[in-house]
N, C-alpha and C positions, 0 to 999 in steps of 0.2 A: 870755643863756645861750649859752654854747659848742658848739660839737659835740661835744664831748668829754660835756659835762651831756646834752645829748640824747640820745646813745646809750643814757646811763645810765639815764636816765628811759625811753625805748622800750623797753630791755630787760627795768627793772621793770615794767612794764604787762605786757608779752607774758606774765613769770614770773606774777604775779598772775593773768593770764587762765586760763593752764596751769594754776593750783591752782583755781579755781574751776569748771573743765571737769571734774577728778577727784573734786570732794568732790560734785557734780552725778551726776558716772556713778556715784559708790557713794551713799553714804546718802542722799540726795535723792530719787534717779530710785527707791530701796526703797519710799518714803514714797507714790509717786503713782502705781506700774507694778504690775501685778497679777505676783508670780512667775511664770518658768514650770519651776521646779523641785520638783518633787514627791520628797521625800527617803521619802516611804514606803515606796516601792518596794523601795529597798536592802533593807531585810529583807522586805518582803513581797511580793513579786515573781510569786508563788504568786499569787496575789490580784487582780497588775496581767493577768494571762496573761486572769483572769475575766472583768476589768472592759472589758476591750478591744472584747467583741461588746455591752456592756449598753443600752442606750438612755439610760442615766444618763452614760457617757461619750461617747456622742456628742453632747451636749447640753453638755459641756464642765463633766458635776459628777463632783468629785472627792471625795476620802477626808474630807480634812475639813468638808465641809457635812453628815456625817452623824457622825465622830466626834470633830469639833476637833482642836484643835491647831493646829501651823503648819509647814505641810509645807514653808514657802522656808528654813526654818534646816536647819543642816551634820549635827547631831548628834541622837540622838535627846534627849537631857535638854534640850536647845532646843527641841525639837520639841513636845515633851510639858510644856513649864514651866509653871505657874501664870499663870493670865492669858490662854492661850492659847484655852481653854475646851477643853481635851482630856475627852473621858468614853470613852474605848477602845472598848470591846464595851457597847452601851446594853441596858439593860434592855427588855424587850417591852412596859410602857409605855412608856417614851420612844421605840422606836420607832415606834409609834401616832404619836403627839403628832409628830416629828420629820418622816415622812411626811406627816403632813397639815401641817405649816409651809409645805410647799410647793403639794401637792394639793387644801388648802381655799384657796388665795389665788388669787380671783378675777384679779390683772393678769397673775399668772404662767403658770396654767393656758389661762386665755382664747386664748392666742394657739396653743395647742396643741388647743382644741374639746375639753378634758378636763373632765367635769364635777366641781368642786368642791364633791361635798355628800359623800364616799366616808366623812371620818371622824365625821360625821357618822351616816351612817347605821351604821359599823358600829360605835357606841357604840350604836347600838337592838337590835345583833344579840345571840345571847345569847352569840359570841366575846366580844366589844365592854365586856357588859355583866358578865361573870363576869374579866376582865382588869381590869377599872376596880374591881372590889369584892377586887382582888389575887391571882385564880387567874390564875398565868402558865403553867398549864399548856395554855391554850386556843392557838387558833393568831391571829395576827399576823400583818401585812402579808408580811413576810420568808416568814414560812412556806407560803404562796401561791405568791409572785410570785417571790420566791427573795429572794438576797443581793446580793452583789458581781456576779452574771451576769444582772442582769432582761432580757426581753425584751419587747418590745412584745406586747400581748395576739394581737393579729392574724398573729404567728411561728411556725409550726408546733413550733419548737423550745421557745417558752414553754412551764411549766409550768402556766397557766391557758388554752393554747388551746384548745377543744373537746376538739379528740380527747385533752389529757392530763388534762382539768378533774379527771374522778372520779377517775382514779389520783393524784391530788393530793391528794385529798379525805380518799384511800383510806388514806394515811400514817397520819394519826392515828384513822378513824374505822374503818379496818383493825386497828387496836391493840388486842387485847380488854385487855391490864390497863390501860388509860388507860381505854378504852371504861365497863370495868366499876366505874371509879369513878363515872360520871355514869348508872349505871343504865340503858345505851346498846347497843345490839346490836354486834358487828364483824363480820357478816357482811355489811352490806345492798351492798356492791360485788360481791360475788357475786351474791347474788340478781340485784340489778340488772342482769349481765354476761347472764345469760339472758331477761332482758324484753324485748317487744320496743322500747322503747326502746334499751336497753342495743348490741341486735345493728345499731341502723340506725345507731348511732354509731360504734361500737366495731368491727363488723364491715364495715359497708357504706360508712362514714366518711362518712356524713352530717351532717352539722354544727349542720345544723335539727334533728336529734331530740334531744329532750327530755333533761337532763341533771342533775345536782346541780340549779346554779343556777336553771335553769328553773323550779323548785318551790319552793327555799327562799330564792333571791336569794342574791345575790354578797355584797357587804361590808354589805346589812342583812339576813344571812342570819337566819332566825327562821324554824322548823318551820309549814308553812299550821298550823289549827286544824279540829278538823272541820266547822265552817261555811266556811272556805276554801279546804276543798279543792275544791270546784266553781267558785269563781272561777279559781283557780290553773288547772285542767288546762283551764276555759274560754279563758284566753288563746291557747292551739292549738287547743279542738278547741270553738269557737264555736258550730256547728249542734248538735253534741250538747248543749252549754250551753242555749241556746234554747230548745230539744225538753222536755228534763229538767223546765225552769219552769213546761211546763205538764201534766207529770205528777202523778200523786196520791201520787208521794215527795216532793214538795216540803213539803208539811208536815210528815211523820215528820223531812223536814233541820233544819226552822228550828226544830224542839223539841230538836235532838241525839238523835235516835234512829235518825238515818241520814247517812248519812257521803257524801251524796252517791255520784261515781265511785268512790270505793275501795271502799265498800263492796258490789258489784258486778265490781270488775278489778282490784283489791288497787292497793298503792301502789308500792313498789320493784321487785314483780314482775309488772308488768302483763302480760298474754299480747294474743298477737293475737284482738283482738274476733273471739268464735264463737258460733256459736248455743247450744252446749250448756250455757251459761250459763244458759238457759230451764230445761236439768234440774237443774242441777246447784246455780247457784246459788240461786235464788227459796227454794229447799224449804230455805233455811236459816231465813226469818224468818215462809215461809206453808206450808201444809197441802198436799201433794201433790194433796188429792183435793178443796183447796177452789176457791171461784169466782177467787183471785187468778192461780192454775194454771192454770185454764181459761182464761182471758184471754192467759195467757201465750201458752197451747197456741197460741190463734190464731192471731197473730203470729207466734209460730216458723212456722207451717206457711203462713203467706202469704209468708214472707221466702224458705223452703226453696223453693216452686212458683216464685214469680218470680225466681229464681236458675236453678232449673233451665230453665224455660221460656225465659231467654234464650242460654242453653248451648246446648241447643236448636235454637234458630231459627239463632241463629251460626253452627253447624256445619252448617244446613241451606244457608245462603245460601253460608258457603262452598264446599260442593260445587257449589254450582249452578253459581260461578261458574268453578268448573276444566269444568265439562262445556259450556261455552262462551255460558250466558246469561247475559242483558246482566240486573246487580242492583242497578245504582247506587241507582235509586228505594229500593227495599230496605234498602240498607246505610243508607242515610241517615235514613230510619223504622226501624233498629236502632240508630243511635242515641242516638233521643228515648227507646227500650225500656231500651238504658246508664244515660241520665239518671236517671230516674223508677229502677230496680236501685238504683242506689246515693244516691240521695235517702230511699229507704226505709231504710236504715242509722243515721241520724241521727234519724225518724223515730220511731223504733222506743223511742227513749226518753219519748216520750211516754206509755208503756203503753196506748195505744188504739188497740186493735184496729180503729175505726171510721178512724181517719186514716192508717192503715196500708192499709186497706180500699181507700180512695182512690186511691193509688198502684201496688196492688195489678190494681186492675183494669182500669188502663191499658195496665197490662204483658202481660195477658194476651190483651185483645182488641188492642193491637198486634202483640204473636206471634201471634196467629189469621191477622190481615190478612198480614203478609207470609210467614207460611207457606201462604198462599189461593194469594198471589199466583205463590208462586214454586212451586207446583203446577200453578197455570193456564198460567204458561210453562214447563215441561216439557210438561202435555202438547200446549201450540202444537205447540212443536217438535217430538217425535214426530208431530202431523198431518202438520206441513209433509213431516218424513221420509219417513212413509206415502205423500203425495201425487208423491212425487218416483220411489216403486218404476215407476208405469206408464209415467211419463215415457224414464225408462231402459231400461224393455222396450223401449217403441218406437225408442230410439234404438238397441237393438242388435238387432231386428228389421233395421231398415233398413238396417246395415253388412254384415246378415249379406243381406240380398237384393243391397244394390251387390256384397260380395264374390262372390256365385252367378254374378251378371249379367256380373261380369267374367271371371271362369273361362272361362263357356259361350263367351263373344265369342272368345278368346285361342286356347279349344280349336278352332276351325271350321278347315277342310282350307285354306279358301284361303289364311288367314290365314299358315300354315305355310310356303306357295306361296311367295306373295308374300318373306317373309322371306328364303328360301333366296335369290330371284333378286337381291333386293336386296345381299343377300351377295356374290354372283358377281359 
């Protein structure tokens, strides 16, 4: 072979290589390289502006793992063709189902600490379970958490963070003609907005108070039951749970003739626990002037004295301590008197007077004792005061005889003498 044949053949090879380099950079490298052209956007742009803050894009999920299609083609009739699995705007079951493709899969969630039971549970909710029998009028993942803009729960700007839960809630459950097709009130975000619930959240932006979810649960939301509701409001408020078990409402609960908490501090409008509960409430199911009244009576009037009584002692110890005695001991035996105040609170749902009794009269012979005590140091100190008046006569006794004694010296003729010469 010539040089002339070799060129020939070098040049074919190099052309050959060139065509194999370009049918690689186009349809090959399609076949094996994930796009990174999202053609959605050209019209819906609107949409990309949302998705930009979501947690779903930062995770790198895009338009089509919720509505198909194929966003690396030019056109939209490409985009949307047969084959692609395009379904545009999904119905609110497939949403369900679409959402939990990802949120029930144990390899995918895992690595994000998300628990994978959500659709799950909220086919048990009665959303869940009226969506599934084809009322699409209930609410869906979307209608929660939102669309195209979700946020991590834990972002003030989420539509499920604490402080926006119940106005989230309040959408559809706010709605009287939806409302009043399920025979459902649209008022209870009202009521609730005055409970005190409602104010430690809504107003104090406490996060811990009590909300929608807290009582009926998130995605297996289901209304407690009136034997549940004493579980339910037990998961906060435990001692009163406790107490309540071994009251003599607990049998009227487990017949359903008593509703536990609510029926005592209502349910959407609970008020801040008061005593006038004892008048107001009791005389709804017992006799004003029977024996369950008078038990009552007790109780309120053990809770009113040992309330008062450490008001009381409080404001006693305080002044003692502006007028300058020492109250440590004191404060510190007020207290164990704080303790025992507000251990009776929880107490008090036991309806016995006799265990209330108990706490009762701890609190009062500890205000006795350190009202004793800090009367016996006042009048110390008054003695000590007392004893200090003679002391001071004496001492100004004696300044007033040095001051005499000095005069009389100062006034004498020769003293005068002397000075003048000293002068000269």
């Amino acid at each position: 072979m010539n040089h002339h044949d070799r060129s020939i053949n070098a040049g074919l090879i190099v052309f050959s290589l060139g065509i194999l380099a370009v049918c690689q950079g186009s349809g090959l490298a399609q076949t094996t390289q994930t796009p990174q052209v999202n053609s959605c956007v050209v019209c819906h742009s609107d949409m990309q502006e949302d998705m930009k803050g979501s947690i779903h894009s930062q995770q790198g999920i895009f338009c089509d793992r919720c509505h198909g299609g194929d966003p690396a083609q030019s056109t939209k009739e490409l985009a949307k063709a047969p084959g692609t699995g395009y379904i545009g705007a999904p119905s609110k079951k497939q949403i369900a189902e679409m959402c939990g493709n990802c949120h029930a899969n144990v390899e995918i969630m895992n690595f994000y600490g998300i628990r994978t039971d959500q659709l799950a549970q909220y086919k048990t909710s009665m959303h869940g379970k009226k969506l599934f029998q084809g009322d699409t009028n209930v609410a869906v993942c979307s209608d929660c958490h939102g669309e195209h803009d979700i946020l991590p729960v834990g972002d003030p700007g989420s539509s499920v963070y604490p402080l926006n839960l119940s106005k989230t809630c309040n959408r559809c459950h706010g709605n009287e003609k939806l409302m009043s097709q399920y025979k459902l009130p649209s008022d209870i975000f009202k009521i609730y907005q005055t409970s005190v619930h409602g104010k430690a959240l809504l107003e104090k932006k406490d996060t811990g108070a009590a909300s929608c979810i807290s009582c009926h649960g998130y995605h297996g939301a289901v209304p407690p039951g009136a034997r549940d509701v004493g579980t339910t409001c037990g998961k906060c408020h435990m001692n009163e749970k406790k107490h309540f078990l071994e009251s003599v409402h607990v049998t009227a609960s487990e017949q359903g003739k008593f509703s536990e908490c609510i029926s005592c501090h209502g349910n959407h409008e609970v008020k801040p626990a008061s005593k006038v509960l004892y008048d107001q409430t009791c005389i709804r199911c017992h006799s004003a002037e029977g024996p369950e009244a008078k038990r009552g009576g007790e109780i309120l009037k053990m809770l009113t004295e040992a309330e008062e009584k450490l008001r009381s002692t409080t404001a006693l110890v305080k002044q003692a301590s502006i007028e300058g005695i020492f109250v440590e001991p004191e404060m510190a035996s007020l207290e164990s008197v704080k303790t025992n105040v507000i251990a009776m609170a929880p107490l008090q749902h036991t309806l016995s007077p006799e265990r209330v009794s108990e706490l009762h009269k701890k609190v009062i012979s500890n205000t006795a004792d350190i009202d004793r005590s800090i009367h016996q140091k006042r009048q110390s100190l008054w003695l000590r005061k007392l004893a200090l008046i003679p002391m001071w006569a004496l001492i100004i006794v004696m300044i007033s005889a040095l001051w005499a004694k000095y005069r009389q010296l100062h006034a004498r003729p020769g003293n005068k003498k002397d000075g003048k010469e000293k002068r000269s």
